[in-house]
C-alpha angles and dihedrals in degrees: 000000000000119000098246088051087046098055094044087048105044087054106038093101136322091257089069107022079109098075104122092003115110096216106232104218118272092254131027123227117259097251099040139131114240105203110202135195119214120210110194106023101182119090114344092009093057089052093044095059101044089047085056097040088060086074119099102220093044128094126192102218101159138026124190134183133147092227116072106196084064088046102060099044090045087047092051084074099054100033084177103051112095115249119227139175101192116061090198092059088044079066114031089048106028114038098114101064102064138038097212152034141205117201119207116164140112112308098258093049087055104094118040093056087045096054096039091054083047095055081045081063086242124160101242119216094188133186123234126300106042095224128323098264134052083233098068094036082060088049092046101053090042102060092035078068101040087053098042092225125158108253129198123184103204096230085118096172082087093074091053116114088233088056093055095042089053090045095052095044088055091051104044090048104251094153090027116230114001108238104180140346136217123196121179128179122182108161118146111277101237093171099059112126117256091206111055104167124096117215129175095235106057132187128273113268116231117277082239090063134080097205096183089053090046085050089049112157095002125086125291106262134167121259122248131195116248092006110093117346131103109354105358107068091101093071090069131080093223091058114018144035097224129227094329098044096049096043100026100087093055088043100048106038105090101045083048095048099040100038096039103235136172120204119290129294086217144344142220132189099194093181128033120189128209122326149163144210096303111358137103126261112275092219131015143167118211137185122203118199107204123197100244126254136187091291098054134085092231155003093291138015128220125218126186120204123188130173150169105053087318102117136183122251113285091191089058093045121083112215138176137290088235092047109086094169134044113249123246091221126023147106145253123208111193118200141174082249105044136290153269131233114184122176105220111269098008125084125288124255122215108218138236073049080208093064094048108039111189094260080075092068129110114244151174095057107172112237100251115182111222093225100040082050089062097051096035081057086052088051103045091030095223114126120277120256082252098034112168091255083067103032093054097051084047098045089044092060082055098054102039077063091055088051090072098068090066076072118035122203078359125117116235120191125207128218107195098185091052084035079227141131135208098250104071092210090067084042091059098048092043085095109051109204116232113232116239120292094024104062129122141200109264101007113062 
């Protein structure tokens, strides 16, 4: 099977996704081997699939990535597993030899491979965010529960012991009703392109990279040095969601799981830092307004995000007798109780620390591995602790805040039945065409 037949069959409906796709069985023995396909194997992708293949039950049988350089030194440490360029041909010609996939590439590269394995009836290990769009999330999600696959978001702070503690003092009322919420991350951009300006010409890709195929369902451009690959393709808006959209979905799960929330009302990016033709702000500073549930103060909550080197108040901001420094990346819960301050990636602290002595913490969290999660989910065919229904609604809340930077000191409302905004020029871009030969039923 070609890979322009491959791709209109495989999506011409989930009846008949299956043509050329071997169904694994809808739950594995106890004492299987789950043999997994990677597609991106660089960065995050290379971490993901050693921290999978530590697994005992796991077993790395394909690796695919379009640029061969990341490939073979990838492949060196899994001299057995097959080695592919083409994704689609991973698919159309393999399937049968493996029961999952991870997915690793660039974000707008996340969901055709995703729903196509779906359809394949493959178990999805998938890098945050989900997609780009909430679109494609929606698709995502959707055909994940038609086809009853074990799905896994990699935001795998989730699975921390800090993250559920935080999760479970929010939701016990520790601090009482949450009345407003403030998240900052300031880390250095180390994915910012060093190459910013756009020309007509462009430069000659490596021969170890197949530049159309990287570009997938977005327009034929020309390749440029030091703009896209291999690490700064976050920074554009045809490939990437930017600060908040990268580090949105560590940032934001607990508030959103804890708390209950669906995506914002409305949105407003009331600073926007530095940008060019195409790319994302450098810096911004964002306020969601959620419609209130049982663990908020009011109708509705208030939450504050800044990035890129645009940080909160620290005079305004309470912390921690153990804290001297005020951390580059971190959180405040206000409540009508109290509050929490909690450093990214470190424990939370219940403030004022006299009224919550250490004895009132939760404890005796189990250690849980976010990737073993994902295969022990695959073994004992129950939904991983990150599963897509999860992870849409999550990565959703994320992207209806990048939306407000089409509009900058502006409100913009979001309608998450219509899937529409009030401003009718976000409205037009909230569905991304694919270009020809790459597009898919139901996506683009």
């Amino acid at each position: 099977m070609n890979r322009r037949r491959f791709l209109k069959h495989a999506a011409a409906s989930t009846a008949t996704a299956s043509i050329g796709f071997p169904a694994i069985t809808s739950v594995a023995a106890p004492n299987s081997q789950i043999n997994i396909a990677c597609i991106g194997v660089g960065g995050m992708g290379k971490g993901t699939i050693s921290s999978i293949a530590s697994h005992p039950k796991a077993k790395i049988v394909a690796l695919c990535d379009v640029d061969k350089n990341l490939l073979q030194k990838t492949a060196a440490t899994y001299p057995d597993a097959s080695q592919h360029l083409d994704w689609r041909e991973l698919l159309a010609d393999h399937s049968s030899k493996f029961d999952a996939i991870t997915i690793a590439t660039p974000d707008h590269m996340h969901a055709t491979p995703c729903v196509l394995a779906i359809r394949a009836k493959k178990h999805i290990y998938l890098q945050k965010p989900m997609a780009p769009t909430v679109h494609e999330c929606r698709v995502i999600v959707a055909e994940a529960e038609k086809a009853g696959v074990i799905t896994q978001m990699g935001n795998q702070g989730r699975s921390s012991i800090e993250s559920r503690m935080m999760v479970q003092l929010l939701q016990t009322g520790a601090i009482g009703k949450i009345k407003e919420i403030i998240l900052w991350e300031n880390k250095p951009l180390s994915w910012w392109p060093t190459n910013t300006t756009l020309t007509p010409q462009g430069d000659t890709p490596p021969d170890t990279l197949d530049w159309d195929k990287w570009l997938g369902v977005r327009d034929s451009v020309p390749f440029l040095n030091g703009a896209y690959h291999p690490q700064h393709w976050r920074a554009w808006r045809d490939y990437g969601v930017g600060e908040l959209g990268d580090m949105g979905c560590h940032h934001f799960d607990a508030t959103v799981d804890a708390l209950q929330l669906s995506p914002a009302l409305r949105v407003k990016q009331t600073h926007t830092g530095e940008t060019g033709t195409g790319l994302w702000s450098k810096a911004r500073e964002v306020e969601f307004e959620f419609a209130g549930t049982s663990f908020t103060a009011g109708d509705t909550l208030k939450l504050t995000w800044l990035d890129g080197e645009h940080h909160p108040d620290a005079s305004k901001i309470p912390m921690p007798k153990a804290l001297t420094k005020f951390p580059l990346q971190g959180g405040l819960w206000i409540g009508d109780k109290g509050s929490i301050f909690k450093p990214y990636n470190q424990r939370p602290f219940v403030l004022p620390e006299e009224n919550f002595p250490n004895e009132k913490y939760p404890r005796n969290f189990p250690k849980q591995d976010h990737y073993h999660d994902w295969v022990d989910a695959i073994i004992n065919n129950r939904p991983a602790t990150s599963h897509f229904k999860h992870a849409a609604n999550l990565t959703e809340v994320v992207l209806v805040g990048t939306l407000a930077e089409h509009a900058p000191n502006e409100w913009v409302t979001w309608d998450a039945k219509t899937q529409q905004t009030n401003h009718d020029t976000i409205n037009a871009n909230l569905i991304r065409p694919y270009r020809e030969g790459w597009k898919v039923e139901g996506l683009g």
